[in-house]
N, C-alpha and C positions, 0 to 999 in steps of 0.2 A: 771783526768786520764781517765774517762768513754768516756768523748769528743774525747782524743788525739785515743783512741782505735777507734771511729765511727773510724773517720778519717784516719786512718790508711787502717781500712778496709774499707773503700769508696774508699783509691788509689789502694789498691790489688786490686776489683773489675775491675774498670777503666783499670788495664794492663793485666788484666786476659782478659778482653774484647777486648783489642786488641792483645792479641795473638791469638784469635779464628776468628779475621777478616782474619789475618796473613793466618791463615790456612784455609780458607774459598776459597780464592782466587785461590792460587797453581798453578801459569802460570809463569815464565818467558820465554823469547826467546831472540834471539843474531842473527842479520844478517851481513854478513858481505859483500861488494860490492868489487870484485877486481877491479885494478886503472883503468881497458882497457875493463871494458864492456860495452854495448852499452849508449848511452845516452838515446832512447827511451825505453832502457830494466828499467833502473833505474827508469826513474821518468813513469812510465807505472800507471795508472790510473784506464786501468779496466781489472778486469781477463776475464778467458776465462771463457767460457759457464757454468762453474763448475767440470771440470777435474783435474784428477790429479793423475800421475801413482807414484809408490816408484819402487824403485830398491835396494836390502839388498845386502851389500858387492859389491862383484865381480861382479854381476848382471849388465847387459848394452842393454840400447834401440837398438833396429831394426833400428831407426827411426834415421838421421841425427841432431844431435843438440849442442847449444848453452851455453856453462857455465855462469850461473847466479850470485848468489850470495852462500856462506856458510852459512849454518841456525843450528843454535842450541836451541834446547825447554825443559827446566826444567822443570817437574811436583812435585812439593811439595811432602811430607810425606801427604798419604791418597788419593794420586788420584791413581789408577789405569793407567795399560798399553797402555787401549783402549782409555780412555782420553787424556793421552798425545800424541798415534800416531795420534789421528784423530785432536788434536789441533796441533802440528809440521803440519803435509799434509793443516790446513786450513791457518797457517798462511806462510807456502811459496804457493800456490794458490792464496791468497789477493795479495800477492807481485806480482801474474801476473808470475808465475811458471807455466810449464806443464807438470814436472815433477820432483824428487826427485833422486840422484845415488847416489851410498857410504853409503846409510845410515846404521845408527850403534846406537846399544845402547852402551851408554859409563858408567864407576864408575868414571868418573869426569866432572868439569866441564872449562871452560876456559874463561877468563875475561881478557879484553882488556885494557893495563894498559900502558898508551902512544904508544911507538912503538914497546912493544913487548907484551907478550901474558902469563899470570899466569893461571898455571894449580892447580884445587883446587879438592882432593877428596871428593865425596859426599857418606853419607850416608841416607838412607831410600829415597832417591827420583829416579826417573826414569831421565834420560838424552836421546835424542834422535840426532844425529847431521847428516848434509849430505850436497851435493850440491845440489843446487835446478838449472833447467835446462830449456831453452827455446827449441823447436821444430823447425829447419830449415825446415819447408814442403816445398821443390823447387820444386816437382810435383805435377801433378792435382792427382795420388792415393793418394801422402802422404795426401795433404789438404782433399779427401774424405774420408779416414780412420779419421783423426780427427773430419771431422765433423760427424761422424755416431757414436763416440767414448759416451759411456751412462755416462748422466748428474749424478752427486753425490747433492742429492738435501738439504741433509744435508750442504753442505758446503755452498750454497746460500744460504740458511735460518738460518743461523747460527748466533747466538749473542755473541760475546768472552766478558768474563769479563774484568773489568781495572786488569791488570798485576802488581806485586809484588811490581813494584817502587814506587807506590804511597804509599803504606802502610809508607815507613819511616817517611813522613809529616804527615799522620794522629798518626801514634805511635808519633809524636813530641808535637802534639796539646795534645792528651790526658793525658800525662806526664805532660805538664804546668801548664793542669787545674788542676791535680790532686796534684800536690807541692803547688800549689796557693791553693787552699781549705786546704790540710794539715796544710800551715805555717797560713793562718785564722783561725784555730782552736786552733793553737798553742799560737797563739796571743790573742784572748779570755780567753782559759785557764790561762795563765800569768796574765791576768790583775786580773782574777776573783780570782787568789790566792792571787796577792797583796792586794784587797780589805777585804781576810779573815785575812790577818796578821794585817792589819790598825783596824781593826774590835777588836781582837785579843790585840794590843796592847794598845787598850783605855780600 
């Protein structure tokens, strides 16, 4: 019985330890590409110099431009506000954004679920969502405003962690090992009691 308790408490351990990866992590994001945007918008390769403006609500550039994609970024329970705006701003940026409108904090979140769209209530986490936006410069001001525009040097030196998804396959591996060690322990104790009862009955 002292065995089946290790064991026991060897798998709490093992899933305690991955729920602390779980929350280690705290990033999802959601981009979504409408059917009629550019081709070189999409598969775009490298951002720009390190820019990148927001726009909250109603807010609207001066500046001529382009609808990109919709982007949404979930921050887990325990990250902060500053976290999640400044990861949302890095990951429409890498996508080769120059800027963000509509953006909103939202109490939900929304998950794409064939051709239509489930909206799920969240609690304790931050939700950030918006259009991310390409720059029409068709004059030589607008190109010199951009190019004089100050680099965010955080955003090029920036390392983002693996995102949420992965965690389900490592939570899968750690669950197997830890039923496979459990039912070996189980198996052990079974045998070591049949041998007290053979013991037992001579």
């Amino acid at each position: 019985m002292i065995i089946l308790k290790k064991a026991f408490t060897l798998v709490l351990v093992l899933l305690t330890t991955f729920y602390f990866l779980s929350c280690s992590v705290g990033f999802e994001h959601v981009i979504n590409y409408p059917s009629d945007v550019p081709m070189e918008y999409k598969y775009c390769l490298k951002p720009n110099k390190g820019f990148i403006e927001l726009f909250w609500g109603n807010e609207k550039p001066t500046h001529q431009y382009d609808k990109f994609f919709q982007i949404e970024v979930i921050g887990e329970e325990g990250k902060n506000f500053d976290e999640v705006l400044f990861y949302f701003k890095y990951i429409a940026w890498n996508a080769c954004a120059d800027a963000i409108i509509n953006v909103r904090k939202l109490d939900y979140r929304s998950i794409q679920q064939g051709d239509s769209i489930k909206i799920i209530p969240v609690e304790d986490k931050i939700v950030l969502s918006g259009t991310a936006i390409k720059y029409n410069l068709t004059t030589q001001r607008d190109q010199d405003w951009f190019d004089s525009a100050l680099v965010d040097s955080n955003l090029v030196n920036y390392s983002p962690p693996k995102e949420n998804e992965t965690l389900p396959e490592i939570g899968k591996i750690i669950l197997f090992f830890g039923v496979v060690i459990l039912f070996a322990y189980y198996i052990k104790y079974k045998i070591e009691n049949l041998g007290k009862e053979d013991n037992e009955e001579e």
